[in-house]
N, C-alpha and C positions, 0 to 999 in steps of 0.2 A: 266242153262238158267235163273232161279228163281233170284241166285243170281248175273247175269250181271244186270239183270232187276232193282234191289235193290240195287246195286252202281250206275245205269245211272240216278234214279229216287232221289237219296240222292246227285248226283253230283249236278242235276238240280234244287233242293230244296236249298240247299248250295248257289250258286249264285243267284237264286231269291232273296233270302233273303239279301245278302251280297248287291245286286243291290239298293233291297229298301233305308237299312240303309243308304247306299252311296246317293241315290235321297234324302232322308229325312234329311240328314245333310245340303244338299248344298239347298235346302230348306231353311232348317232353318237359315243360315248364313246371316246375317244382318254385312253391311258394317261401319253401322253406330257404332255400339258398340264398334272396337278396338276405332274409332277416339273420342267415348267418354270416353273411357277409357284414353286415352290420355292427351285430354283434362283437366280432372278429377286432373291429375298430375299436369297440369297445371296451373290452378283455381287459384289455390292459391297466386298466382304470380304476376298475373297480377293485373297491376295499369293504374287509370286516372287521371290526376291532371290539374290545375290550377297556376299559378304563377305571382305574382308581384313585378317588383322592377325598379332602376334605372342603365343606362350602361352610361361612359363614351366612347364615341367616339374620334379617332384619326386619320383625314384621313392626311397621307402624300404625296406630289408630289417631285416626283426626276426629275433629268433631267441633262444634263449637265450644269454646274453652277446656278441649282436649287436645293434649298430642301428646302423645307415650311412646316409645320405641322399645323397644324387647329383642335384644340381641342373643344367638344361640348356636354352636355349633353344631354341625352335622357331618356322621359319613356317608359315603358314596358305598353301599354296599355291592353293585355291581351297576356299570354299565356296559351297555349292549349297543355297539353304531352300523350303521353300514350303509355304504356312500359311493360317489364318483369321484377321481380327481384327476387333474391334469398338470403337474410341474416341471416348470422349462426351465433351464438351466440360464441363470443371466435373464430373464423376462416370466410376464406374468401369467399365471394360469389361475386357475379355477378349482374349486368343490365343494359338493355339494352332503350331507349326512343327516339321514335320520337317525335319532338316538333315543333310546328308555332308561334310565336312569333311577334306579332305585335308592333310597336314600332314608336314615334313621333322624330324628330328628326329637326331641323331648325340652317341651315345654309347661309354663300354666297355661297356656292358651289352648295348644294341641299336642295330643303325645300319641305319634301316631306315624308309621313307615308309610312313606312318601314318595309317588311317583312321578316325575318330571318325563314327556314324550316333547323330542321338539323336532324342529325342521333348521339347519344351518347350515349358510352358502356363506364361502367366504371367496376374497382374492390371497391367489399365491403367489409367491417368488420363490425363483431354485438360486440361493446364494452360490452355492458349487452343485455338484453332480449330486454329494452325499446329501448336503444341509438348504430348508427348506424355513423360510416365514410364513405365517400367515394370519389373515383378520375379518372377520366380517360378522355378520348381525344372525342372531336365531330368533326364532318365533318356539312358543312354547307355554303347557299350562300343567298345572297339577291335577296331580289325582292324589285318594286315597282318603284323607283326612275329610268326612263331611264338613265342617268348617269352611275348610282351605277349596275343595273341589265343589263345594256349590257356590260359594260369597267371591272366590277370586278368580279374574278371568285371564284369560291366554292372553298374551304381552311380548313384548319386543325386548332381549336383551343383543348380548354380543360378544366375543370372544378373539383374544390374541395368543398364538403362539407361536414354535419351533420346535422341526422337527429333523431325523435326520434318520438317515436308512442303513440302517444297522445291516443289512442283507438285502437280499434282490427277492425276499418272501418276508423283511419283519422293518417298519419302521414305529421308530419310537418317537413318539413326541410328548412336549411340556406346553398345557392348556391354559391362560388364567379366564376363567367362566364368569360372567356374571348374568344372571337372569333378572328378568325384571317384571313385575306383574301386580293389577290394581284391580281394586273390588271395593265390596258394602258389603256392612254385614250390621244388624239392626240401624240401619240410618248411619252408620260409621263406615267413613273412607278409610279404605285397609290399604296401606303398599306393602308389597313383601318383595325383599330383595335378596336376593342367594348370591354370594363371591365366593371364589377361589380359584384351587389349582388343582388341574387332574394330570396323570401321566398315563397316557394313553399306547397301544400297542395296536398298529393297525400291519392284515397281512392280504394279498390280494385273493380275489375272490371270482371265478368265472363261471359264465352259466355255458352249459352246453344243450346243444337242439339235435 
């Protein structure tokens, strides 16, 4: 009898205790800690930048027994990016940048500031530690211009450059941009195509929780 007594009392002790731990872990459990853990990984990656430069513009109109082309320069009154990247020294990395890009632009067709929003992922290379290539494709559409922001729709361009890290907080790189984008506008096939060069200024950027 002693000894049923002294297993039902060591059973009962056994899971009290096993109870606590279990209550005291999930207690302890802060949600926030994997995500800054995560985070943490991330830090390092992220950028904000700035960019200025000039784009040639080309809007074309087709049509039956039309095609016109209307070439025009534009500046880049300010852009605005902010992104991920990854660059490996000797092998290839990644990033990725949203960017708003405001831009002047005067024409007969439209005379009107002009805003490009796009989305660009490209692949990297770390030539050295300092100096970096890279290339890949944007999506993107206009705004601004009735014309331009109802008749032409978001489209695929894409972009090559180099860059190089001026500091361990400022790299500088050299863009050449081309954007690409197709529409209608009374029964007329419009392409409009933006080229150039931006010089960009990107510096890291981290969140804290």
């Amino acid at each position: 009898m002693k000894k049923l007594a002294f297993t039902i009392a060591l059973t009962f002790l056994t899971s009290s205790t096993f109870a606590a731990t279990a209550q005291s872990n999930r207690s302890n459990f802060d949600i926030r800690v994997p995500v800054k853990n995560w985070l943490k990984k991330l830090n390092d990656g992220f950028r904000v930048g700035i960019a200025q430069g000039s784009l040639e513009t080309n809007l074309r109109i087709r049509d039956t027994g039309l095609d016109n082309s209307n070439n025009e320069g534009s500046n880049t009154k300010i852009q605005l990016h902010l992104g991920h990247e990854e660059i490996r020294t000797k092998n290839f990395g990644h990033s990725i940048y949203a960017t708003y890009q405001d831009v002047s632009i005067d024409n007969n067709i439209y005379d009107a500031d002009l805003r490009n929003m796009r989305i660009a992922a490209n692949a990297t290379y770390g030539l050295t530690p300092q100096a970096y290539v890279y290339g890949g494709l944007n999506y993107g559409k206009w705004f601004g211009s009735g014309v331009i922001e109802d008749n032409i729709d978001a489209g695929i361009g894409h972009q090559l450059g180099i860059g190089v890290k001026l500091h361990k907080k400022i790299n500088l790189e050299a863009e050449y941009l081309t954007l690409i984008n197709e529409g209608r506008y009374q029964k007329r096939n419009l392409d409009l195509t933006a080229r150039g060069i931006l010089i960009k200024l990107n510096t890291p950027f981290s969140f804290n929780i």
